[in-house]
C-alpha positions as CSV (number, residue, x, y, z in Angstrom):
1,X,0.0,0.0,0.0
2,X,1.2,3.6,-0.5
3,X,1.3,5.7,2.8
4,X,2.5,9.0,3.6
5,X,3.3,9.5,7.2
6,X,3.4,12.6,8.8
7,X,6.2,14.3,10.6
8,X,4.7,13.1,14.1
9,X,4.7,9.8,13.5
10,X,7.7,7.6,14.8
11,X,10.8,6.5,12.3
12,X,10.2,2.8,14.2
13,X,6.8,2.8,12.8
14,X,8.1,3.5,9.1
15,X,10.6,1.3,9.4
16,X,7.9,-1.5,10.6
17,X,5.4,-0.4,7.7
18,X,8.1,-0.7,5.1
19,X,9.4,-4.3,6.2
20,X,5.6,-5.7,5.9
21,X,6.0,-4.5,2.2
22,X,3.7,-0.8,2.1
23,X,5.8,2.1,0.2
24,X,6.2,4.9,2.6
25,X,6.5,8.4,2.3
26,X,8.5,10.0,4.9
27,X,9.3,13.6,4.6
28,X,11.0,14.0,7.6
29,X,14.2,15.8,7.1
30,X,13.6,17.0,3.2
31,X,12.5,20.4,2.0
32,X,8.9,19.2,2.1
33,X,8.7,19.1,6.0
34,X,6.8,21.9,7.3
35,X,4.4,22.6,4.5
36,X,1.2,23.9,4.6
37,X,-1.7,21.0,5.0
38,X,-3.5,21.8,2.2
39,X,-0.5,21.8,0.1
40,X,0.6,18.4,1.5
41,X,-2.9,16.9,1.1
42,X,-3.1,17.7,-2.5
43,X,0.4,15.9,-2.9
44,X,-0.8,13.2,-0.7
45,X,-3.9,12.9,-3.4
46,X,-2.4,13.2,-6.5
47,X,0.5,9.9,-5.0
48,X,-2.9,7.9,-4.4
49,X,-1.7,7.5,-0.5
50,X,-2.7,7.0,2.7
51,X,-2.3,9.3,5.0
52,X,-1.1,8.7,9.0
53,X,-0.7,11.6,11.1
54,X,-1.6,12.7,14.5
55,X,-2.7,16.1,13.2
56,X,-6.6,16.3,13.8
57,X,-6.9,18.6,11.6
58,X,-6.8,16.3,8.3
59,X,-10.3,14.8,9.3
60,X,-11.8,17.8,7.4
61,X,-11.2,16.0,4.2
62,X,-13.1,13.3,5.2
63,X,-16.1,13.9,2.8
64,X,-13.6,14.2,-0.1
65,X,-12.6,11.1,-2.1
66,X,-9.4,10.1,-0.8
67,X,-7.1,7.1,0.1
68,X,-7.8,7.1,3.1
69,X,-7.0,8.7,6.7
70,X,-5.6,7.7,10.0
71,X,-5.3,9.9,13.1
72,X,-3.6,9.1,16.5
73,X,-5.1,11.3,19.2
74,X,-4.0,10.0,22.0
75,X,-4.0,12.0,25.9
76,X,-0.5,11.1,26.7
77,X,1.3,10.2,23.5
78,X,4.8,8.1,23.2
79,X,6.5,6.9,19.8
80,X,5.4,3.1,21.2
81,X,1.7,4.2,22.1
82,X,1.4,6.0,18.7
83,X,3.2,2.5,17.2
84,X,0.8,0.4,18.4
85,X,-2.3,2.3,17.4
86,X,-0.9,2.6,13.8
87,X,0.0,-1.2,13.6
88,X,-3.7,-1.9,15.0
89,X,-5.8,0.3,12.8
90,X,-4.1,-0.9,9.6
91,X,-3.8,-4.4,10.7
92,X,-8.0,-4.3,10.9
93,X,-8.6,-3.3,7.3
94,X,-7.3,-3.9,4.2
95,X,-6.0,-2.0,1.4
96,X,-9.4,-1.5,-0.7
97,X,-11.2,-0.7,2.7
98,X,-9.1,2.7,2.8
99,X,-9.9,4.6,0.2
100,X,-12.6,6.7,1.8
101,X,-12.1,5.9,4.8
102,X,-11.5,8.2,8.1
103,X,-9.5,6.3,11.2
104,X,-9.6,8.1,14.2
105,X,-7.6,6.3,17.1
106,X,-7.4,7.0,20.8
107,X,-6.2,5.3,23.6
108,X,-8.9,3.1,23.8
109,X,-11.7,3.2,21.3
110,X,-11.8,4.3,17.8
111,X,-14.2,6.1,15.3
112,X,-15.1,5.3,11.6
113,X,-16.0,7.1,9.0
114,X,-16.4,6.5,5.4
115,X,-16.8,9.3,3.1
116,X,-20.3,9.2,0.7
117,X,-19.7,7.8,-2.9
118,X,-20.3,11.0,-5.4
């Protein structure tokens, strides 16, 4: 699967996503880091990835067609806490079931949503 993973998420988890096969995106230390969000969603759009982040703030794309969304919220996050959701949510569905679909993971429960077909 292609995945784009955001700045805040941890280089063990790319490492772990990349040894079960996915190509990851990881724009940690290029000139991409930083950008705006709306300029990094279009780019996440037009590579046809999924996108993992702990930035809430992509979940107002959610109605858009897309390849799919996963956020971490977590109270008290840690690079193994934010791991082990990741590993979960994508571990529950597979590739197909992403595209249009909105993870939202916290420490205990998660939320669902899957965006209208237009």
């Amino acid at each position: 699967m292609k995945i784009f993973v955001d700045e805040n998420i941890p280089v063990l988890t790319v490492q772990t996503l990349r040894n079960l096969g996915h190509e990851v995106l990881d724009i940690r230390g290029t000139s991409d880091e930083g950008m705006q969000d709306e300029v990094l969603w279009q780019k996440i759009q037009k590579e046809k990835r999924l996108i993992i982040t702990t930035d809430k703030g992509f979940s107002q794309y959610r109605n858009q067609s897309h390849f799919g969304i996963l956020i971490i919220r977590l109270k008290q996050p840690n690079r193994s806490k934010i791991h082990q959701r990741v590993i979960h949510a994508l571990n529950q569905f597979d590739e197909k079931d992403w595209r249009g679909l909105l993870v939202l993971m916290r420490d205990f429960v998660q939320s669902n949503w899957k965006a209208g077909k237009s």
